[in-house]
N, C-alpha and C positions, 0 to 999 in steps of 0.2 A: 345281431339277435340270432338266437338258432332256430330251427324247425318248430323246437317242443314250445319254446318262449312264444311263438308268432302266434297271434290271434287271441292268446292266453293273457294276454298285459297290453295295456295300453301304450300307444309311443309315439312319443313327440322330438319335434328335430331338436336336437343339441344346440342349435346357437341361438334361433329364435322362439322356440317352447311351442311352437304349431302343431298341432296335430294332422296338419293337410300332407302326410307327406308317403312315400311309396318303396316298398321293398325295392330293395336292389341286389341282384344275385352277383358274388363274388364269382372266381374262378374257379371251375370245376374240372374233377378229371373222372375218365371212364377207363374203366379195368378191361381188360383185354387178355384172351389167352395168350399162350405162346405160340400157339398155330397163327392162332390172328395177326399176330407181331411178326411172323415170318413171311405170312402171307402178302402184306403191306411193302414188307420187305423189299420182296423178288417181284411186286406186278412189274410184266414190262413197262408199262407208261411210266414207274417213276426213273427209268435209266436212259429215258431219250437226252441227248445232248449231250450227257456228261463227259466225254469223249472232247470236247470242246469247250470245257468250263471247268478247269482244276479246280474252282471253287464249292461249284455246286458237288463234284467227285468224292471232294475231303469233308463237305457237309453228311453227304450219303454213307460214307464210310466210317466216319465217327457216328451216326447213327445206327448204323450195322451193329459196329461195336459195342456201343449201350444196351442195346434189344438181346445181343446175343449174352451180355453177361460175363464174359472172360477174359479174364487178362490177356492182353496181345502181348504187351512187351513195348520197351522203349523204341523200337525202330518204326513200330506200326505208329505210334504217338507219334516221331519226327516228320515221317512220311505223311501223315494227314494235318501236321500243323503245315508242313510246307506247301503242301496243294490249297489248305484254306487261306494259305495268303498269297494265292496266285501263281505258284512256282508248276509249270506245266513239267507232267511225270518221267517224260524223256529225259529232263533236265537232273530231276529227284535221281535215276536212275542211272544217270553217267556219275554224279559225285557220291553214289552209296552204290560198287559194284555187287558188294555181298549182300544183297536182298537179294540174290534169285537164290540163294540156297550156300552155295558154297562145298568144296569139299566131299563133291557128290552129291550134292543135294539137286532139286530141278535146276533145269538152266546150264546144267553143264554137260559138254559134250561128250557122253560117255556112249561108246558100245552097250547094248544092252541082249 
């Protein structure tokens, strides 16, 4: 039943025709800036541990990715499937050497 129907029409349960019976609110959701979203983000309390639970890490960071909206790219998708099934990051990051950048990019030992 929606908002406008309640109160408006009488209602009875579907399987036995009673009328003793009580609203039930489905699942709802609440809209949120994008400051809000960011804010949620970055509190420090939600990044205790993670350092010790590739699980919870690849939870956090594919939620990062969602809030913020942008295509990362297949490597960021590999990288957070393999933390969410337990592959701790050291591990991710000796079998995929080109995430820190490559070719100049961060991570390599360049004079600057």
């Amino acid at each position: 039943m929606s908002y406008q129907e309640y109160g408006a029409k009488a209602v009875h349960c579907l399987h036995c025709g009673s009328d003793q019976v009580q609203r039930r609110i489905g699942r709802i959701r609440v809209a949120k800036s994008e400051e809000s979203r960011m804010d949620d983000l970055t509190d420090p309390s939600g990044l205790e541990g993670l350092e010790d639970d590739p699980r919870a890490l690849g939870k956090m960071m594919r939620k990062m990715s969602n809030e913020m909206g942008e295509d990362v790219g297949p490597e960021f998708n590999e990288v957070v499937d393999r933390l969410e099934s337990g592959q701790s990051p050291e591990d991710i990051e000796k079998s995929m050497p080109d995430l820190e950048g490559g070719a100049g990019g961060y991570g390599d030992d360049m004079d600057y």
